[in-house]
C-alpha positions in Angstrom: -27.8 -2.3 2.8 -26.0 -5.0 2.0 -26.7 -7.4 -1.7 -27.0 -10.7 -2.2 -24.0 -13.0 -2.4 -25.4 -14.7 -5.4 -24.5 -11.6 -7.4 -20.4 -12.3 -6.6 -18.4 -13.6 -9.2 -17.5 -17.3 -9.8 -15.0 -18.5 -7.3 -12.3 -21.1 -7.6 -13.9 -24.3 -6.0 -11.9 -26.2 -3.1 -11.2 -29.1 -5.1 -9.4 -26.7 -7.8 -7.3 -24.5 -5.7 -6.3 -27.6 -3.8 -5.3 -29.1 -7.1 -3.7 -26.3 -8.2 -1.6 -26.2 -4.7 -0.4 -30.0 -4.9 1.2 -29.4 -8.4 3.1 -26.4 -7.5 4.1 -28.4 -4.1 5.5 -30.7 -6.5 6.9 -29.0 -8.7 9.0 -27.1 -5.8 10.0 -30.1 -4.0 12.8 -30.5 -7.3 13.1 -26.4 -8.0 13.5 -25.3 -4.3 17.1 -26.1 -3.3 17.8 -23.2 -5.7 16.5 -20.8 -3.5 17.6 -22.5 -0.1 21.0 -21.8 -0.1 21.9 -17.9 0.9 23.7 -15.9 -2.0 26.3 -15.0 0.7 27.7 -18.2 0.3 27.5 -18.7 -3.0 31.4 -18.9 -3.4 32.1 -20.7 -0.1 29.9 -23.7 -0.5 30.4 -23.8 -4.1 26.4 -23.5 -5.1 27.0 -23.1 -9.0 29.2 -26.5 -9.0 26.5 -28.1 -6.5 23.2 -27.2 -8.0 23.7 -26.3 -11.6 25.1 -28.3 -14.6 24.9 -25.3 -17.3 27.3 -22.7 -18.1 26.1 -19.5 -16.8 26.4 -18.2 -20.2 23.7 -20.9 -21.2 21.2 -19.4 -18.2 21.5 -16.0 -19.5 20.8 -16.7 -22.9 17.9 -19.0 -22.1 16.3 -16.5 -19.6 16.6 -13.7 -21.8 14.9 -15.2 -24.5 17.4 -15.9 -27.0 16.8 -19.1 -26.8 13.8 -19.4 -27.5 12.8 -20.6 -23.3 10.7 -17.2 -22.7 9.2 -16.5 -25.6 7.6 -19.4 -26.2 5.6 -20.0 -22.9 2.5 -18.9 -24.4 2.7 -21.0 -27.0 -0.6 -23.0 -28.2 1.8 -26.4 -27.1 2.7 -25.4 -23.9 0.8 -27.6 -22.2 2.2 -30.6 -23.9 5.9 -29.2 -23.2 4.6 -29.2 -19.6 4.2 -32.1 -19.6 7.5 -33.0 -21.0 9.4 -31.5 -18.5 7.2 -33.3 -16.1 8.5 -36.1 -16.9 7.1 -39.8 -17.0 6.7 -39.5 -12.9 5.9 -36.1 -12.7 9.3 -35.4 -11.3 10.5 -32.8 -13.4 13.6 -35.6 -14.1 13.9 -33.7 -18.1 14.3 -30.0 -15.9 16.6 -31.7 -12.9 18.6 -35.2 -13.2 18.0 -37.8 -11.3 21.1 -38.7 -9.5 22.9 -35.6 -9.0 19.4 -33.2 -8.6 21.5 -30.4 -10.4 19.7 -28.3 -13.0 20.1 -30.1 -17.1 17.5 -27.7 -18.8 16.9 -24.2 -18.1 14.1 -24.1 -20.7 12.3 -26.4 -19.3 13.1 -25.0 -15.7 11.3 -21.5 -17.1 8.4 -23.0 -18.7 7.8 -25.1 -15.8 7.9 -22.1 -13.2 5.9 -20.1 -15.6 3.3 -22.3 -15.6 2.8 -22.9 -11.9 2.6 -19.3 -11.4 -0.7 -17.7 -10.6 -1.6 -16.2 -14.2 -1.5 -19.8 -15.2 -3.4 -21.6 -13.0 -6.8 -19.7 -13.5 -7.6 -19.1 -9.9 -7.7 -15.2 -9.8 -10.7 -13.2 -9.7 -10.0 -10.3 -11.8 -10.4 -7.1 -9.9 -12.8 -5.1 -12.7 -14.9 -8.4 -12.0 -14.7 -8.3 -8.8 -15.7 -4.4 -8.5 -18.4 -4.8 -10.8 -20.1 -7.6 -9.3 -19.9 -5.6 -5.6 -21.2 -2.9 -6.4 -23.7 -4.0 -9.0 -23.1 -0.4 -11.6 -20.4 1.8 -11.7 -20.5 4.5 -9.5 -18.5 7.5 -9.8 -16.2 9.1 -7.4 -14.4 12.3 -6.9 -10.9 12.0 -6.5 -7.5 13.7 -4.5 -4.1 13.6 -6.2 -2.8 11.2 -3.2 0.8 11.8 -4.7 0.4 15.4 -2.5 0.3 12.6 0.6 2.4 9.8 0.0 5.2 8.7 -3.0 4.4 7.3 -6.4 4.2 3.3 -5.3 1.9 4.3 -2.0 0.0 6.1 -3.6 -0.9 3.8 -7.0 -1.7 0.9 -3.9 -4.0 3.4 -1.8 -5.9 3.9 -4.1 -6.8 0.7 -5.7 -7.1 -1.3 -2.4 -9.8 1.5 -1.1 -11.4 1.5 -4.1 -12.3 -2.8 -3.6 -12.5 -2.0 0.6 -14.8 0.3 0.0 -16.9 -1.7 -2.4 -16.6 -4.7 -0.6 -18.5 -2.1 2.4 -21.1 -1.2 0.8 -22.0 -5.0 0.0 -21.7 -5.8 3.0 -23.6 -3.1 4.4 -20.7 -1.6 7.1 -18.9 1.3 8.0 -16.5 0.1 10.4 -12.9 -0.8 8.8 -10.1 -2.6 10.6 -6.7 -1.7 9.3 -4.1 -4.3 11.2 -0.2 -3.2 10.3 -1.9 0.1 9.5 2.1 2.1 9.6 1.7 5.7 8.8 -1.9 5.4 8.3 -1.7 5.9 4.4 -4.3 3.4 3.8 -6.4 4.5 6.8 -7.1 7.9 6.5 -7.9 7.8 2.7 -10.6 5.4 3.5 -11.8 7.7 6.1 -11.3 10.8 3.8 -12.0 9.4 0.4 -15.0 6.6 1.5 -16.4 8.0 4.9 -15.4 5.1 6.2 -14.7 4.9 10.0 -11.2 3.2 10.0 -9.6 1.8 12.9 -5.7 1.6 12.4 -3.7 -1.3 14.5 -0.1 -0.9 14.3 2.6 -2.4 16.9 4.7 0.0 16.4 4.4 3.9 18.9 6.5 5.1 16.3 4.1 4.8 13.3 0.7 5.9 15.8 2.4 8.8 16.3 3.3 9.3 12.4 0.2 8.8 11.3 -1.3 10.9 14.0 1.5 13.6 12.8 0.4 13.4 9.3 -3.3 14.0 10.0 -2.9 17.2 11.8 -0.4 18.5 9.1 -3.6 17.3 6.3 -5.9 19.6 8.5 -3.5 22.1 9.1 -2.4 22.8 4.5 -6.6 22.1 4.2 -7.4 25.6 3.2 -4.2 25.1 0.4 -5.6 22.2 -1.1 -9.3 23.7 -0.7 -8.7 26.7 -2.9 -6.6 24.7 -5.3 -9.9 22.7 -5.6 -12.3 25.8 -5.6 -9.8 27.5 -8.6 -9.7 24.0 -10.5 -13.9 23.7 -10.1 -14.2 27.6 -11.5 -11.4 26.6 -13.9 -14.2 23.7 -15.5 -17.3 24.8 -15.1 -16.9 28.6 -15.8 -16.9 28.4 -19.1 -17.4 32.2 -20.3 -15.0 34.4 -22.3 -12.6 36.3 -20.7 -13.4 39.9 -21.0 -17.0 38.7 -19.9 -15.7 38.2 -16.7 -13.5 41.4 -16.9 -16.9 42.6 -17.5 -18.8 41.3 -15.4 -16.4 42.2 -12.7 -16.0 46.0 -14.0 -20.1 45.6 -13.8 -19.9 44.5 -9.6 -17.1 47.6 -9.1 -19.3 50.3 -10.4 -22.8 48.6 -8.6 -20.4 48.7 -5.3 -19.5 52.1 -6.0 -22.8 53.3 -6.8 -24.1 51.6 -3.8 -21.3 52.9 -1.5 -22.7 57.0 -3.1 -25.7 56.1 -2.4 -25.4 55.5 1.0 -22.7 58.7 1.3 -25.5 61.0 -0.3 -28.3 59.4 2.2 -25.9 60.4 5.2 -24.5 63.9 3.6 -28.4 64.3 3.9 -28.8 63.6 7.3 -26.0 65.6 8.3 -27.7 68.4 6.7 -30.9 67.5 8.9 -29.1 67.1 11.7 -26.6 70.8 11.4 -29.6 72.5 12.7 -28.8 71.5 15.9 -25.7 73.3 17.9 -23.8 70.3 17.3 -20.0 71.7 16.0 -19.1 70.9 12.6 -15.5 68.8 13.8 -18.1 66.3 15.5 -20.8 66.3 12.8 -18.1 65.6 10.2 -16.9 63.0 12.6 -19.7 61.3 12.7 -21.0 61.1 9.5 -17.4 59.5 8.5 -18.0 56.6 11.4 -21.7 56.7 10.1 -20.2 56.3 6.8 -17.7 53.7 8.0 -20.1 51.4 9.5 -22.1 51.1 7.0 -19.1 50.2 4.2 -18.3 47.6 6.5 -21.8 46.2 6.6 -22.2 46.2 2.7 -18.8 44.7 2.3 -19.8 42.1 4.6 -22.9 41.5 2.9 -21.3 41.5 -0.5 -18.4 39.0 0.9 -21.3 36.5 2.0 -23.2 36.9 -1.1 -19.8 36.0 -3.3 -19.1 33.0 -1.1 -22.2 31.7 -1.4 -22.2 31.7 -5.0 -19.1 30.0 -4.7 -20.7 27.4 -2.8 -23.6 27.2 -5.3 -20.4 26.2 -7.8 -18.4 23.9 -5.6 -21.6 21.8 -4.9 -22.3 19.5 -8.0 -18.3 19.7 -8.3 -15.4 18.9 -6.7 -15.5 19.6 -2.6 -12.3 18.4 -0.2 -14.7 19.0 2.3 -16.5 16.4 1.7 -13.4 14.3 1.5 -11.6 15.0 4.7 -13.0 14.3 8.2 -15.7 16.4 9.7 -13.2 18.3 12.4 -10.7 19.0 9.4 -11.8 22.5 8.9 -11.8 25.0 11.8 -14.9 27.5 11.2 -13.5 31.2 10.1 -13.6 33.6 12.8 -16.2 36.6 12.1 -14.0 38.9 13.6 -12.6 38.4 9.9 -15.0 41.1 8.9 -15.2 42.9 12.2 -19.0 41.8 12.6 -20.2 43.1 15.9 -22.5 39.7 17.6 -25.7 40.5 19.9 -25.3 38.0 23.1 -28.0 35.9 21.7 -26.3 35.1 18.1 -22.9 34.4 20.3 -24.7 32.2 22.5 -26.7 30.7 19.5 -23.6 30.1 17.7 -21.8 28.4 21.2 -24.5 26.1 21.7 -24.5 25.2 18.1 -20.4 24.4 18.3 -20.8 22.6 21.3 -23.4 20.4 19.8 -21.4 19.6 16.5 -18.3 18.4 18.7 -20.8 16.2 20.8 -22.0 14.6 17.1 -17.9 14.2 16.3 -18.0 11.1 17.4 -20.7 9.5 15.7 -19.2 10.6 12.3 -18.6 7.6 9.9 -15.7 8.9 8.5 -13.2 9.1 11.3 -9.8 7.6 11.2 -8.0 6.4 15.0 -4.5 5.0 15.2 -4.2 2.9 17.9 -0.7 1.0 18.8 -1.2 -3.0 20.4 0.7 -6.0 18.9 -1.8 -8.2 17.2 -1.8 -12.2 17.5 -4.3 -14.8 16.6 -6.3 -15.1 20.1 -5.9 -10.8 20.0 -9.1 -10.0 21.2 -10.4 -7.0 19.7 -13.1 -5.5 22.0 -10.0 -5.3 24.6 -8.7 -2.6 21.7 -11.4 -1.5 19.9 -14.7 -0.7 22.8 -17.3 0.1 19.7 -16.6 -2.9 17.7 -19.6 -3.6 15.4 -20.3 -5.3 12.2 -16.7 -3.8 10.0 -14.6 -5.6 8.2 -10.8 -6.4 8.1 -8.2 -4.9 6.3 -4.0 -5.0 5.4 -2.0 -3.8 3.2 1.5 -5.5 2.9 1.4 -6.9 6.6 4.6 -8.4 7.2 5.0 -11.9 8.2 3.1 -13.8 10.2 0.3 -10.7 10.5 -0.7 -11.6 7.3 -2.2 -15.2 8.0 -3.1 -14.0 11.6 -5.5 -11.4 9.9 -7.4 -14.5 8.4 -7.3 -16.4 11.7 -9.2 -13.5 13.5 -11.5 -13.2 10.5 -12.4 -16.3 10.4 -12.8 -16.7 14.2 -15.0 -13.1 15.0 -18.3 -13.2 14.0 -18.0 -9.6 13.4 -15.9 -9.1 11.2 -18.1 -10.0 7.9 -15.3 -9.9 4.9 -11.4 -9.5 4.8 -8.6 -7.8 2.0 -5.7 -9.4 3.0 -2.4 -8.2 1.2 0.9 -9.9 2.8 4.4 -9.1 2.3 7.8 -9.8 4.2 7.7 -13.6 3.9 11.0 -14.0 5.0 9.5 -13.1 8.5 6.9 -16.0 8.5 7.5 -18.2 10.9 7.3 -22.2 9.6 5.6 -25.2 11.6 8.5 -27.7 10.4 11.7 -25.2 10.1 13.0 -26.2 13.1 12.2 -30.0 13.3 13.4 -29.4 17.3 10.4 -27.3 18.0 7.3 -28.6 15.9 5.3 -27.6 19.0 1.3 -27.7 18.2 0.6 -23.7 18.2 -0.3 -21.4 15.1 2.5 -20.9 12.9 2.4 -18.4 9.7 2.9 -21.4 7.4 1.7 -23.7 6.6 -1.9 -22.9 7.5 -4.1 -25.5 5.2 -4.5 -29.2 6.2 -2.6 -30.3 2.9 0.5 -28.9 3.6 0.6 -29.4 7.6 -0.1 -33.3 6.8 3.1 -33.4 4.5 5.2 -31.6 6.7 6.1 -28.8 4.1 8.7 -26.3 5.0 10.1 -23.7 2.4 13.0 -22.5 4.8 13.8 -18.6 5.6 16.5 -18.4 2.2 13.5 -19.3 0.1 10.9 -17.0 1.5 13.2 -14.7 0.8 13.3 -15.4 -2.5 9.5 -15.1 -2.8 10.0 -11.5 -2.4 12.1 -11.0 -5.8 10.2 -8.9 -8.5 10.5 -10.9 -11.4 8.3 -8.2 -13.3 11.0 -5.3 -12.6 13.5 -7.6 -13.8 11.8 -8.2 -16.9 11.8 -4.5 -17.7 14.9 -4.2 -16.9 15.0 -3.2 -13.6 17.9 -5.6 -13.1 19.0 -7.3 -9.9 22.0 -5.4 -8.1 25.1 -7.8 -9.1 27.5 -6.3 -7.9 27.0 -5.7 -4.6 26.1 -9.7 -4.3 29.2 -10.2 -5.9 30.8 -8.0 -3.3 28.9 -9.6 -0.6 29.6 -13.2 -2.0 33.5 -12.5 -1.5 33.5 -10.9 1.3 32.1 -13.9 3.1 35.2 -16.1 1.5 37.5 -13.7 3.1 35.7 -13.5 6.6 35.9 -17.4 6.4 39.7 -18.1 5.2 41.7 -14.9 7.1 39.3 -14.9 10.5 37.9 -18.6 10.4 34.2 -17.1 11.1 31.8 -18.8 9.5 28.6 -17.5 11.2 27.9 -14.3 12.8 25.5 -12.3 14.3 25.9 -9.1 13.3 25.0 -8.1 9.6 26.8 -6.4 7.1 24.2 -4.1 6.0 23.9 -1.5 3.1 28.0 -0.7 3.0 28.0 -1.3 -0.9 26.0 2.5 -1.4 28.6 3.9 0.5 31.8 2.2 -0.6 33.9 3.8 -3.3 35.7 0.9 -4.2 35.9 -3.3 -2.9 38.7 -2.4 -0.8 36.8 0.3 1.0 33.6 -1.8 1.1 35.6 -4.7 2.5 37.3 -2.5 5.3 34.1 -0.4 6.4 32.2 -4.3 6.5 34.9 -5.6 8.8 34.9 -2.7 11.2 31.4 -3.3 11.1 31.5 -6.8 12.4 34.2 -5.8 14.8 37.4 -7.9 12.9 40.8 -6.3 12.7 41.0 -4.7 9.5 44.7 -3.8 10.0 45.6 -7.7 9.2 45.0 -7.2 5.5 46.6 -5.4 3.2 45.0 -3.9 0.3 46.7 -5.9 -1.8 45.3 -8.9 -0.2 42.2 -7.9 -0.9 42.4 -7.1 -4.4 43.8 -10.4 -4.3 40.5 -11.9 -3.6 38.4 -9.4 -6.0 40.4 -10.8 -8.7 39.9 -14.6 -8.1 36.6 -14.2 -8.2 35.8 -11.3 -10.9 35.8 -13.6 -13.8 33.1 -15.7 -12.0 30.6 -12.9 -11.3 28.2 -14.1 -14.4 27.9 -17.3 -12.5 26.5 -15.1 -9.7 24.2 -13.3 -12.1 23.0 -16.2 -13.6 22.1 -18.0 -10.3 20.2 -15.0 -9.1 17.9 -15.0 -12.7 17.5 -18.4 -11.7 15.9 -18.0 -8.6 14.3 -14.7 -9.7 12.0 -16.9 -11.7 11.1 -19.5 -9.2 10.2 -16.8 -7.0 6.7 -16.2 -8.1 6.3 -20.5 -8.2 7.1 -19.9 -3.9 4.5 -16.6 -3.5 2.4 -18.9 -5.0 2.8 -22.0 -2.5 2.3 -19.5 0.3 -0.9 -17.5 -1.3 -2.5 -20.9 -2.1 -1.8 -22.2 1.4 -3.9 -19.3 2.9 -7.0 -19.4 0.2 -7.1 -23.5 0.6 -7.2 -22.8 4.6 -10.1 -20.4 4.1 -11.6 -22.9 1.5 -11.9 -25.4 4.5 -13.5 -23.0 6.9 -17.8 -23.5 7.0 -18.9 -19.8 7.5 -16.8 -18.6 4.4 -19.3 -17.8 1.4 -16.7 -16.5 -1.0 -12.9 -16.6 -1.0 -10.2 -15.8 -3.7 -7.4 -14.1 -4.9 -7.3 -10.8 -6.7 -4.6 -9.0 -8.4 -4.8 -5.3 -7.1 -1.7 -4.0 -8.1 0.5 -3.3 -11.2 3.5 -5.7 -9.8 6.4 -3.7 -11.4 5.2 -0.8 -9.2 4.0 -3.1 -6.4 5.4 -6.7 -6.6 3.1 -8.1 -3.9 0.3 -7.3 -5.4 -1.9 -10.3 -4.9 -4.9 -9.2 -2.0 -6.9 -12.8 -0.3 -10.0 -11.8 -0.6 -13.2 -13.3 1.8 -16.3 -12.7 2.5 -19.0 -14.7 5.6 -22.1 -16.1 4.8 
């Protein structure tokens, strides 16, 4: 049953996000030539000398806080230092001067790209809001260790995104989930396991169907593992008794079995006696009463075996149960012949039919999960994939490129689909309306999406969507950025250029620097790798180069903290593009952005967040 949407949190209004977009926009249009040019030619077109006019040693000590940039951005004044740097124009001229466009103030640069980032601008819905208000009271689930399934990072996003998807379900009253860039089906199969959801997974690629179909049958095939690890963890808890009360208590059951077991020995050695009257030899009486005797062992076993699981039952049912977790064809039934239990033709055929009827029912179990592989556009349409398409809604976790915005297009455009948790990643891969001013063809581009930003024409360029991906939270706890092999990198490309005059090239390096024991080695394997005679240069030569440049690698380091913190300024641009194009759209009745994800284990952690009136 789905609630009302008046019981939603406050959302940011049109006119706010919009605001919020045009002074990041502008702030950019200054900051953004930092991030356009490549690293890899950071020494060949001389970026340092052409965009900054600071000493790298200045950066460094500004960015780390030492001079007082950082730690002062929460200050009660730093709105009025905002506005400072802003400038009389709003231009940013005290961050960048006016005639050369280079970087003058690196203090002002960080307080500036601090404050356009999204904690600042107050358009976030906090995600224990957001919970609260969809589901109206807290309601309190069981739980699987997922980090049996899937790595440390996987696993902490899992299982905050199902916790909103499934919320967001039960508002609006649906079972069916669409998962688009579903992979390996991480995401998918703990909302069909976890939520009883009945998920739909959409990936382009055979490879990850497969997987994910793979990694299904291996959770039904190590269920009875995790389902006595559950049953000893429940008797663990809720058995609460003293030790030799169970050694009692178990000494107790031994001797009842035992008396039981005479019992039944005395009641046969009695009718054996009855029975020795007869000219029956005493080698086939004996032989019968021990087959006599057999039977019924094997019938009181049986019965005691039941009679224990069913108290184990009684246990597991206000407790933890996997079974209740994992789909309804993840447990295969236990074959009686277990206990050698003889079955009259009637209980065999009672228990065929029976089987028969549950696998007919499969099907219309909520909580299935079904990879399916199609490459998914804009004008997709999704009865062509999915033939029971109902009321659902739509799902991704860090779908790459131009997925992402696609997701809301198909939202936005099928009445079915009532709500969408969007969480994009791989920006680099978007593809951008006004890149390529020789093909600004009308079609439906990844950015920009919202009327603002087509009207101004805005284009971030490839370089700087790939610095939107930096994880300026990792780098903040010292997770540093891996110097060194830029620095290789950086000179490499200055020797490609001067001793083979190639300047562009399309192959790619790749990851040599993990595998290189030293420059010369790293230089050698990358030109085998793009297919140039490495015999030409001597080692010396080389060396040569490592040493021109060594005493320069700070300026490297100091560029790259540079456009580490713009980077969450351009993930802003591009979020706020895709909420201010759902903003515009008539049938949305709540859109926003929520934080899902602790972004030093998961740096695009921001999900877009809509739901249809």
């Amino acid at each position: 049953m789905s609630r009302s949407l008046g019981s939603l949190p406050p959302e940011p209004a049109a006119e706010t996000v919009a605001s919020r977009l045009g002074a990041v926009a502008q702030f950019l249009r200054r900051a953004l030539p930092l991030c356009q040019a490549h690293t890899v030619e950071f020494y060949t077109r001389g970026l340092w000398e052409q965009l900054v006019a600071l000493s790298p040693e200045t950066v460094l000590e500004a960015l780390s806080g030492a001079g007082g940039g950082s730690n002062n951005f929460a200050a009660p004044n730093s709105r009025r230092r905002i506005a400072v740097a802003a400038g009389e124009n709003g231009g940013f001229s005290n961050v960048f001067c006016e005639n050369s466009q280079k970087l003058v103030n690196v203090q002002f640069f960080a307080l500036a790209a601090k404050h356009h980032s999204l904690p600042s601008l107050e358009v976030c819905t906090p995600l224990e809001q957001m919970l609260g208000a969809l589901s109206g009271k807290q309601h309190e689930r069981c739980e699987i260790k997922t980090d049996e399934f899937m790595n440390y990072k996987k696993s902490h996003e899992v299982q905050m995104m199902s916790e909103l998807i499934d919320s967001i379900a039960n508002f609006c009253g649906v079972k069916q989930v669409i998962d688009l860039g579903s992979g390996k089906g991480y995401l998918s199969s703990f909302l069909s396991m976890q939520y009883n959801l009945k998920v739909y997974g959409i990936d382009s690629s055979n490879t990850n169907t497969y997987g994910a179909n793979e990694r299904n049958r291996k959770l039904k095939k190590h269920w009875r593992a995790y389902q006595s690890r559950a049953r000893a963890n429940v008797r663990g808890q809720v058995l609460e008794e003293p030790k030799d009360r169970a050694v009692q208590d178990e000494m107790k059951c031994s001797a009842n079995i035992s008396e039981k077991l005479l019992s039944t020995k005395n009641s046969l050695l009695s009718q054996d006696q009855m029975a020795s009257s007869d000219s029956v030899p005493l080698e086939i009486t004996g032989a019968l009463t021990d087959s006599a005797m057999l039977k019924t062992r094997e019938q009181t076993e049986t019965h005691l075996v039941a009679q224990t699981q069913s108290d184990g039952n009684k246990i597991s049912e206000n407790a933890f149960s996997l079974l209740n977790i994992l789909p309804a064809d993840a447990v295969e039934a236990v074959s009686s012949s277990k206990y050698n239990v003889e079955l009259c033709e009637e209980e065999k055929e009672q228990r065929k039919m029976a089987s028969i009827k549950a696998k007919a029912n499969k099907s219309n179990d909520s909580n299935i999960y079904l990879p399916l592989t199609s490459y998914i556009t804009a004008e997709t349409e999704l009865r062509d994939i999915i033939t029971d398409l109902e009321d659902c809604i739509m799902v991704g976790l860090h779908t790459c490129g131009d997925l992402a915005p696609n997701t809301l297009r198909i939202f936005t455009a099928k009445p079915e689909i009532k709500a969408v948790c969007s969480v994009g990643c791989c920006y680099h891969l978007l593809t951008e309306e006004f890149e390529n001013q020789k093909d600004c063809s009308p079609g439906l581009w990844g950015f920009p999406m919202c009327r603002y930003l087509k009207e101004e024409g805005w284009c971030c360029g490839r370089n700087a969507r790939m610095s939107a991906c930096l994880a300026l939270e990792r780098v903040a706890v010292s997770q540093v950025l891996p110097t060194e092999s830029l620095f290789y990198r950086a000179v490499l490309q200055v020797i490609i250029e001067e001793c083979y005059g190639v300047i562009k090239s399309d192959r790619h390096v790749g990851k040599i620097f993990s595998k290189s024991s030293s420059f010369v080695d790293y230089v050698r394997k990358s030109l085998k790798k793009l297919e140039l005679d490495e015999s030409k240069l001597p080692d010396s030569c080389i060396m040569d180069y490592y040493e021109k440049y060594k005493h320069r690698m700070i300026e490297l380091e100091a560029f790259n903290m540079l456009k580490v913190v713009l980077a969450p300024c351009i993930e802003v641009l591009l979020l706020l593009d895709r909420l201010c194009y759902l903003k515009e759209k008539d049938n949305i009745a709540w859109s926003g952005l929520v934080k899902l994800f602790d972004p030093v284990k998961s740096p695009r952690c921001y999900a877009v967040v809509a739901l249809k009136k």
